[in-house]
C-alpha positions as CSV (number, residue, x, y, z in Angstrom):
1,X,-6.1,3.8,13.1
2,X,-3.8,6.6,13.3
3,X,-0.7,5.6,11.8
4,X,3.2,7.3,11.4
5,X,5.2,6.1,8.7
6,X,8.9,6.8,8.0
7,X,9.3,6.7,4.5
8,X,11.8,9.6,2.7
9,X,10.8,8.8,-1.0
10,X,7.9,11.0,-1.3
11,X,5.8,9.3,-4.3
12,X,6.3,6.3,-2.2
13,X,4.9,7.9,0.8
14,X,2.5,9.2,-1.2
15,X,1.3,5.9,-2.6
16,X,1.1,4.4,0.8
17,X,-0.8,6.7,2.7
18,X,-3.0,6.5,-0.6
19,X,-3.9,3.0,0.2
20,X,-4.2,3.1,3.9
21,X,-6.4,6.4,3.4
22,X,-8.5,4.4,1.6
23,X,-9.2,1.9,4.2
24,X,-9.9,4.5,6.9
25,X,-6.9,5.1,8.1
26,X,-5.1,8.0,8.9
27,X,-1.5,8.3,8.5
28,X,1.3,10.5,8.8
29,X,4.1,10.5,6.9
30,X,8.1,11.6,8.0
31,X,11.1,11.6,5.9
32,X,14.0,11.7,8.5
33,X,14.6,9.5,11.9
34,X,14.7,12.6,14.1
35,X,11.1,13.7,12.7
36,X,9.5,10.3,12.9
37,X,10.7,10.2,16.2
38,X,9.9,13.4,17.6
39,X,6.4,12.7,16.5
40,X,5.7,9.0,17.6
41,X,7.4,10.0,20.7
42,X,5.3,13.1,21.6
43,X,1.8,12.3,19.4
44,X,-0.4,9.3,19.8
45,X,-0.1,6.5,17.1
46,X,-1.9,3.3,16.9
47,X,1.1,1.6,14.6
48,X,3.8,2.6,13.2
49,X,5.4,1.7,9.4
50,X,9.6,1.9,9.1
51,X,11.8,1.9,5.8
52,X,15.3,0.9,6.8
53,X,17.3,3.0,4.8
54,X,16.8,6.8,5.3
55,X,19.5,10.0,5.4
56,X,20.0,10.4,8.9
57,X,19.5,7.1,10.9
58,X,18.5,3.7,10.3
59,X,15.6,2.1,10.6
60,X,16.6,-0.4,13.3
61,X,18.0,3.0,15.1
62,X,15.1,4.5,15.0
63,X,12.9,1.4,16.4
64,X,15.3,0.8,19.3
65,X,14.8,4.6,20.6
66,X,11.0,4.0,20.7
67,X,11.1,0.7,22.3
68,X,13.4,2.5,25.1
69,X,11.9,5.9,25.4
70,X,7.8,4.9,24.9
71,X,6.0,3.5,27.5
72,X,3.5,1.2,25.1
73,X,5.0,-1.1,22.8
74,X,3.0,0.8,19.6
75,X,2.7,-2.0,17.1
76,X,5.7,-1.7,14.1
77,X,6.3,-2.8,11.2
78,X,9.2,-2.5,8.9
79,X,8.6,-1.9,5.3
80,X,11.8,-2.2,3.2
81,X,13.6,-3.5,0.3
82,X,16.1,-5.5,2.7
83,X,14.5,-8.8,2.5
84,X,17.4,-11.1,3.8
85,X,17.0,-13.6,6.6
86,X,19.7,-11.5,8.4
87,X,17.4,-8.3,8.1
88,X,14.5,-10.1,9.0
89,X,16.1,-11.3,12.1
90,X,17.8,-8.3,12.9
91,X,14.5,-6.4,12.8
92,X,12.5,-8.6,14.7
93,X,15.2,-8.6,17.5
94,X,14.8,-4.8,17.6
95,X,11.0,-4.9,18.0
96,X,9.4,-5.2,15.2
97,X,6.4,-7.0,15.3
98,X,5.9,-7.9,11.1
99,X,8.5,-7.6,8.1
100,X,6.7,-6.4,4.7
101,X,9.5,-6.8,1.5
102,X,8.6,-3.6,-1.3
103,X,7.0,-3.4,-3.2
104,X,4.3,-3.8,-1.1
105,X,1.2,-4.8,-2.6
106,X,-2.0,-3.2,-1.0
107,X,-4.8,-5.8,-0.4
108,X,-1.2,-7.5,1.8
109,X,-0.3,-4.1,3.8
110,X,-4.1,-3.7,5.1
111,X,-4.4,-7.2,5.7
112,X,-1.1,-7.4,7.9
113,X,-1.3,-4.0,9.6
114,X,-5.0,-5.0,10.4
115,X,-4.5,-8.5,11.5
116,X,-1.4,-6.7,13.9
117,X,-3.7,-4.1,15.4
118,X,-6.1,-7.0,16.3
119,X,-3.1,-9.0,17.9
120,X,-1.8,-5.7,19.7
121,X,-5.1,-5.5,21.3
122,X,-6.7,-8.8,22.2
123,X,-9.2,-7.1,24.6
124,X,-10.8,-5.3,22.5
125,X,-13.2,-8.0,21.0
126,X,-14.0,-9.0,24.6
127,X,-17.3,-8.5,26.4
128,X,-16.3,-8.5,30.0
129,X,-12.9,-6.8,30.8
130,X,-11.5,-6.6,34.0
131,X,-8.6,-4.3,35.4
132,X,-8.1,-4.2,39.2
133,X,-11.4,-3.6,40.9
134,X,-13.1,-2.1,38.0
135,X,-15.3,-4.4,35.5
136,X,-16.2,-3.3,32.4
137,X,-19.1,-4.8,30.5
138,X,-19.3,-3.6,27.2
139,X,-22.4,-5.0,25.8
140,X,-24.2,-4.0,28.5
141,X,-22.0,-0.6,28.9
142,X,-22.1,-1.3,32.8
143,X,-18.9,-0.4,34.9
144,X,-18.6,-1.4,38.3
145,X,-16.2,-0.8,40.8
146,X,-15.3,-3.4,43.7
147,X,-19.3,-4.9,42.6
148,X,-21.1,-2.1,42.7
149,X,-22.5,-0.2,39.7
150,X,-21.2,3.3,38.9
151,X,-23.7,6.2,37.2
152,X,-21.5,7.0,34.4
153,X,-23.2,9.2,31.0
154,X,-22.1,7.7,27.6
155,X,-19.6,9.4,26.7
156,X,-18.0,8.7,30.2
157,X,-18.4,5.2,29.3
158,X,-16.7,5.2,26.0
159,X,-14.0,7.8,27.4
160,X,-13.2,4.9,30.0
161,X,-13.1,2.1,28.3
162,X,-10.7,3.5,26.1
163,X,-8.4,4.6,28.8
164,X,-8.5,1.5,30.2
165,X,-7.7,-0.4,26.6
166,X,-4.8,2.1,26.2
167,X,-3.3,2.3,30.0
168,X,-0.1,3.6,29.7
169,X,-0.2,5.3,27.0
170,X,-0.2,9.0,26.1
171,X,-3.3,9.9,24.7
172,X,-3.5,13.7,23.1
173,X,-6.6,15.7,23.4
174,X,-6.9,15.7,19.5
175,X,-6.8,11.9,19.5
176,X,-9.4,11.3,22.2
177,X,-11.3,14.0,20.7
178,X,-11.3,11.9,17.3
179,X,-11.6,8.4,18.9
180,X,-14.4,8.9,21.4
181,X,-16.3,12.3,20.3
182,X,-15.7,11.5,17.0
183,X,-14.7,14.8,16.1
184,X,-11.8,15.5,13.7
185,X,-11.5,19.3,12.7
186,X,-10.5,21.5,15.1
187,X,-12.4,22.4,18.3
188,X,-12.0,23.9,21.8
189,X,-10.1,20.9,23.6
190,X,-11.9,21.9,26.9
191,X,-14.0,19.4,26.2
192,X,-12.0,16.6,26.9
193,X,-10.3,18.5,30.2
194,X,-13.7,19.1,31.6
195,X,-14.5,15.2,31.1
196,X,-11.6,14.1,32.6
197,X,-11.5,16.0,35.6
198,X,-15.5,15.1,36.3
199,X,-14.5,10.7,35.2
200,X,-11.6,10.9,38.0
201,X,-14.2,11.8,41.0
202,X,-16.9,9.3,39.1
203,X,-14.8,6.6,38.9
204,X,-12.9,6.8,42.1
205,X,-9.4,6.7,40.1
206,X,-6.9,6.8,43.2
207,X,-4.2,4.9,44.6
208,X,-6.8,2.8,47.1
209,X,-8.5,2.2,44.0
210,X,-5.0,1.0,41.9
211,X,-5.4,3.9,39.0
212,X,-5.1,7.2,38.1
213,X,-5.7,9.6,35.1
214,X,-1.9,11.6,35.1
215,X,-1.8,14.9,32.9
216,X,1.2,15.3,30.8
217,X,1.5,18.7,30.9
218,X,0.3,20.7,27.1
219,X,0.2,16.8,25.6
220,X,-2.8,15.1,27.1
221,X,-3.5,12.3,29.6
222,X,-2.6,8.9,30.9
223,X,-4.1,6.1,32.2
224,X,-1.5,4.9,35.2
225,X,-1.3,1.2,36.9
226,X,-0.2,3.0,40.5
227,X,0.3,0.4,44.1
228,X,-1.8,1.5,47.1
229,X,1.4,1.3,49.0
230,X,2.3,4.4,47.0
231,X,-0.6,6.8,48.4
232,X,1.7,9.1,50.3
233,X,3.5,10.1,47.0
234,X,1.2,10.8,44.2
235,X,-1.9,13.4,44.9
236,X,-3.6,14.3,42.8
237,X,-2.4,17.0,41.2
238,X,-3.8,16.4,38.2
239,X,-7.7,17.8,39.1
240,X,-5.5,21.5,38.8
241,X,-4.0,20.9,35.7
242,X,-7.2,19.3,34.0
């Protein structure tokens, strides 16, 4: 998972994107509220890790901006020496989704932050997912559309059932480029462009069809829930951009 923590004691940081780095995971660390936010805000996380106290804003500030400015309810947890009832309460009112008292012990953050990105994600584990008219089997990596079977390469497949498991969220090129080419240095991101713009005329993504892929302009793509009654207002656009 790709992970942003906010965390402005640095050997602490240190420590805990020691243990998560361990497990596989990836994380980012930020020592102020307005960095933490301009990166979950504008990147793509998988879960995100708050302290409460930290110079410039608190904790519960900075959770209540992304809960009203994101579009996905990214998984949080608050990880903090504040361990009252009150806090606890006052936390989970904001948005958080798990409570972690310091210090932290390690084998207890992976097992919580794993157990929440399970929870966050219920599909994931299922064989048969269906959005709309579209049916993905994924141990048979078969997609059909209204019933009918669509001719779709491999990586098409895996490029579409993640969109589908993230709709609505803002997926960078670099993330998809890690997630479903399995590529982490840096590469030309014309990959992914090229894929997208082919997967919109494979899979049929328009507003007849309830979905689209939406550039966000020098960000990345996302997957979009639109009505058929709103045909007349979205084109797409995005084929030029891509």
């Amino acid at each position: 998972m790709r992970i942003a923590l906010l965390e402005d004691e640095h050997e602490q940081a240190q420590h805990i994107q020691s243990i998560l780095s361990e497990k596989g995971h990836h994380c980012d660390s930020f020592p102020t509220g307005q960095s933490f936010l301009g990166a979950v805000l504008h990147r793509s996380y998988d879960l995100i890790i708050l302290d409460w106290q930290i110079p410039d804003m608190t904790g519960i500030e900075v959770l209540e901006n992304i809960r009203a400015q994101l579009n996905w309810p990214v998984p949080a947890v608050f990880l903090t020496q504040r361990d009252s009832e009150t806090d606890i309460v006052r936390a989970l009112d904001a948005g958080a989704d798990d409570y972690i008292a310091k210090p932290a012990r390690a084998a207890e953050l992976v097992a919580r932050i794993n157990a929440l990105a399970r929870r966050s994600n219920p599909e994931i584990e299922k064989e048969v997912l269906v959005y709309g008219p579209f049916e993905i089997n994924t141990n048979q990596r078969i997609i059909l559309l209204h019933g009918e079977p669509l001719t779709l390469t491999d990586k098409d497949f895996d490029l579409t059932l993640f969109l589908f498991q993230n709709q609505g969220r803002l997926l960078t090129r670099e993330m998809l480029l890690e997630r479903v080419w399995g590529l982490t240095r840096d590469i030309n991101t014309r990959t992914v462009d090229t894929h997208m713009s082919r997967l919109r005329r494979r899979l049929g993504l328009n507003p007849e069809n309830g979905f689209r892929i939406k550039t966000i302009y020098q960000r990345g793509y996302r997957l979009e829930a639109i009505k058929p009654g709103d045909a007349n207002e979205i084109r797409n656009d995005d084929t030029a951009n891509a």
